[in-house]
N, C-alpha and C positions, 0 to 999 in steps of 0.2 A: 568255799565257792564264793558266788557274790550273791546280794541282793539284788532281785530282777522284779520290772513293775510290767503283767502283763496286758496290754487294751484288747480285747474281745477274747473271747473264749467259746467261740464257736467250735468247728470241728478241727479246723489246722490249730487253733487254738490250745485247744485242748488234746492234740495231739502233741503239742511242743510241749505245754508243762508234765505232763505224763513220762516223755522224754527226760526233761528238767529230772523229775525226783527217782526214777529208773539210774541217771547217770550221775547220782549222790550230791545233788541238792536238797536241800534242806525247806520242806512244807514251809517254814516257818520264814525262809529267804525269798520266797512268790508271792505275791499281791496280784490280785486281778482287779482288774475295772470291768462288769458286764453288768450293761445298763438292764438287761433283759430280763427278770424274773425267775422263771424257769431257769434257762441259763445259769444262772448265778447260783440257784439254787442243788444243780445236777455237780455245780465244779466247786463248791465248799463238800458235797457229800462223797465224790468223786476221790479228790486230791486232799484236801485238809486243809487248803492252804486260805489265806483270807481275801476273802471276795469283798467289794463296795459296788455301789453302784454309779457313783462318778468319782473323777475325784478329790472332791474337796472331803470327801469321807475317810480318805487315806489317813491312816492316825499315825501322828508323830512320835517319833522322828521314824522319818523312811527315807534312806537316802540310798536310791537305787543305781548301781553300776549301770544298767541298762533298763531302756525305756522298749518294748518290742510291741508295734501297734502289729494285730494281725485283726485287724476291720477291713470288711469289703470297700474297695478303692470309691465307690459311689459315697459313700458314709464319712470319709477321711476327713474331707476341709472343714467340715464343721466339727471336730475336736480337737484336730490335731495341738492347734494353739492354746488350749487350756495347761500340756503337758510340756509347753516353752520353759517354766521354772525348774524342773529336772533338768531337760537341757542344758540351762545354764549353770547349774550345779554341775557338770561336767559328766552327768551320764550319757553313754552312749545312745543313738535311736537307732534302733533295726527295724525295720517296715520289711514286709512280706505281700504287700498289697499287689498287684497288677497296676500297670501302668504310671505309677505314680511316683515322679523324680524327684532326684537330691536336692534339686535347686527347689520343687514344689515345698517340701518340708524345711527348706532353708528360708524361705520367704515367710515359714512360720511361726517356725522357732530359731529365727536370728542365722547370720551368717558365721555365729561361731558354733552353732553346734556340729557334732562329732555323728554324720549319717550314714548309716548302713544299708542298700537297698537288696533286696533278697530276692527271689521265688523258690519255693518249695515246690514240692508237685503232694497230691493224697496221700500217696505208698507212705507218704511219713508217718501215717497212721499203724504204720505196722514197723516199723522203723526200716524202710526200704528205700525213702526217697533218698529227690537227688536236688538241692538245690545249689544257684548257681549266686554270687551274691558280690559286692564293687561295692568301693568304701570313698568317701569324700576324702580331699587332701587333711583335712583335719581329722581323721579318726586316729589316734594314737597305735602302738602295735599291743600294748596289754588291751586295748579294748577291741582292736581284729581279732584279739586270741580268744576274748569271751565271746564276741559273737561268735566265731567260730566253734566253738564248744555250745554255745546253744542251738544250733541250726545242727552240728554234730549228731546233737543226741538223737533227732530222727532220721540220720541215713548220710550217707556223700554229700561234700561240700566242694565245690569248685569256684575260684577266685578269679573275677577279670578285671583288667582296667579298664576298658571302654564302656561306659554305661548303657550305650547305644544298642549292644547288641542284647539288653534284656528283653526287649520285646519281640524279639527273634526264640530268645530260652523260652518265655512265658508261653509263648506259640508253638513250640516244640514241645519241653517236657514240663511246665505246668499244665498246661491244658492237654498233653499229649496223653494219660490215662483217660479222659475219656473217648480218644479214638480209639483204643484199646477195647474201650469195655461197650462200645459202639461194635466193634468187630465180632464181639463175642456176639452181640445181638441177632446182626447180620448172620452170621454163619450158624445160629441155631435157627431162623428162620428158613435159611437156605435148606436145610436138611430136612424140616420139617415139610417143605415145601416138595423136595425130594422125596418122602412118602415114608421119614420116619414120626413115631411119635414125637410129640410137642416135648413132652419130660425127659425122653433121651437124648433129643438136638439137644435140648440147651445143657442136659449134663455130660455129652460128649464136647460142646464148645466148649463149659467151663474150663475142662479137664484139657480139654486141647492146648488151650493158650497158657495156663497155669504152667503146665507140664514141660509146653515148649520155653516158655520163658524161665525157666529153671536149667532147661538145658544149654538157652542161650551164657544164663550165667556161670553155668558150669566149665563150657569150653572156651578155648583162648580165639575160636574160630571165628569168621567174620560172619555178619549175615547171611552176606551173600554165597558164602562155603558152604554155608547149612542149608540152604535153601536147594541149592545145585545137590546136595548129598540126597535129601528126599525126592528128586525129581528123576525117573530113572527114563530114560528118552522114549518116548511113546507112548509113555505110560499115562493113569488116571492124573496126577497131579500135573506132568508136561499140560495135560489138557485142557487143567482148568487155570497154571497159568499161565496159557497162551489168550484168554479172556481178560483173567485180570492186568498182564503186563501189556497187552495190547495199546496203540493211541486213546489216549482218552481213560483212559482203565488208572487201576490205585494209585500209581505214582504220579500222573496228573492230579486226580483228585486230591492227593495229599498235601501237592506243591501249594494246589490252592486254597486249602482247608487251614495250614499254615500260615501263608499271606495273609489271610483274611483276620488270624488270633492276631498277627504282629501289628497288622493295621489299628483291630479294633485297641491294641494295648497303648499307642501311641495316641489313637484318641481320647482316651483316659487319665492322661498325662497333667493334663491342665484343665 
């Protein structure tokens, strides 16, 4: 495999290196930087692998293939630049951050470095996700092929050239599981609201969306074939989604709930 240097080890965090040693890397090939205590403490007990807490504690020699910050994009410009000397050592940078461009990270670790910019979504924690991820004109292809193998190991990987539309992804399917698990909310409410118990709305939602989103993956059908399949015409579901698809109803709100992620991702940028 290669040696990989990981910056945070939060939850996407530590859901990639879990991935990492699942898909036959080697404890001993991961390094993390978490400045955090706890943190550092859960992902040396966790993984085995050697944690510091910045890094000028990295002990030498480590000369890592790749550099993969996964810090919240607020936290980014104040470290980014300490990790400029890998860069220039020729490892590759993969960021996972929200909002935050090739050129931001180029303006910080030099115009030659080699920048990957990514978004995962949660599921990666189960290795379900799906990220989508655009490489600078200098990324070489043996180091597309490592990123790609590490963004791999927690779920789909889809490749674009336009960098512009990640903040379109990030608003769609990064940020897109918590309209999901916002729906589950909603619709245990609804039911409770409807005059079931509290404990079976939200274990009939669970099971609802689980269940259906399982079926979504099972068949080669479109959504909207599945949706037409459960609605039988005059029936209980024609009725409620005559509410829902109605003016103003989910697919407004979605149009706008989306806009709003792509917006706030581009003001994040800089």
């Amino acid at each position: 495999m290669a040696a990989v240097l990981l910056v945070g080890c939060g939850k996407m965090g530590g859901a990639l290196v879990e991935g990492w040693l699942e898909a036959g890397f080697c404890a001993d090939e991961v390094t993390v930087v978490e400045p955090e205590a706890n943190a550092a403490a859960q992902a040396r007990q966790r993984f085995g692998v050697a944690v510091v807490g910045v890094p000028a504690q990295i002990p030498a020699p480590f000369d890592p293939q790749a550099v993969v910050f996964a810090v919240k994009p607020q936290g980014m410009d104040a470290i980014v630049g300490e990790y400029a000397p890998f860069a220039g050592a020729g490892a590759a940078v993969l960021s996972i951050a929200a909002g935050k461009s090739i050129a931001t990270f180029q303006r910080q670790l030099g115009d030659a470095a080699a920048i990957v910019r990514s978004m995962p979504n949660t599921p990666a924690a189960v290795r379900r996700g799906i990220t989508v991820a655009t490489a600078s004109a200098l990324v070489s292809e043996p180091q597309r092929k490592l990123c790609n193998t590490l963004l791999e190991a927690v779920g789909e990987v889809v490749w674009i050239e336009d960098e512009s539309l990640l903040d379109a992804v990030t608003a769609t399917s990064g940020s897109g599981p918590a309209y999901v698990f916002l729906l589950a909310e909603c619709l245990a409410r609804a039911g409770a609201a409807a005059g079931l118990p509290a404990d079976l709305a939200q274990r009939l939602a669970r099971a609802t969306l689980i269940g259906s989103g399982a079926l979504l993956d099972a068949l080669p059908d479109a959504p909207e074939i599945l949706r037409r399949n459960v609605t039988s015409p005059g029936g209980t579901t024609a009725a409620a989604l005559t509410v829902l698809m109605a003016e103003g109803g989910m697919a407004a709100l979605m149009e706008r709930a989306v806009a709003a992620a792509a917006r706030r991702s581009r003001e994040l940028a800089d």
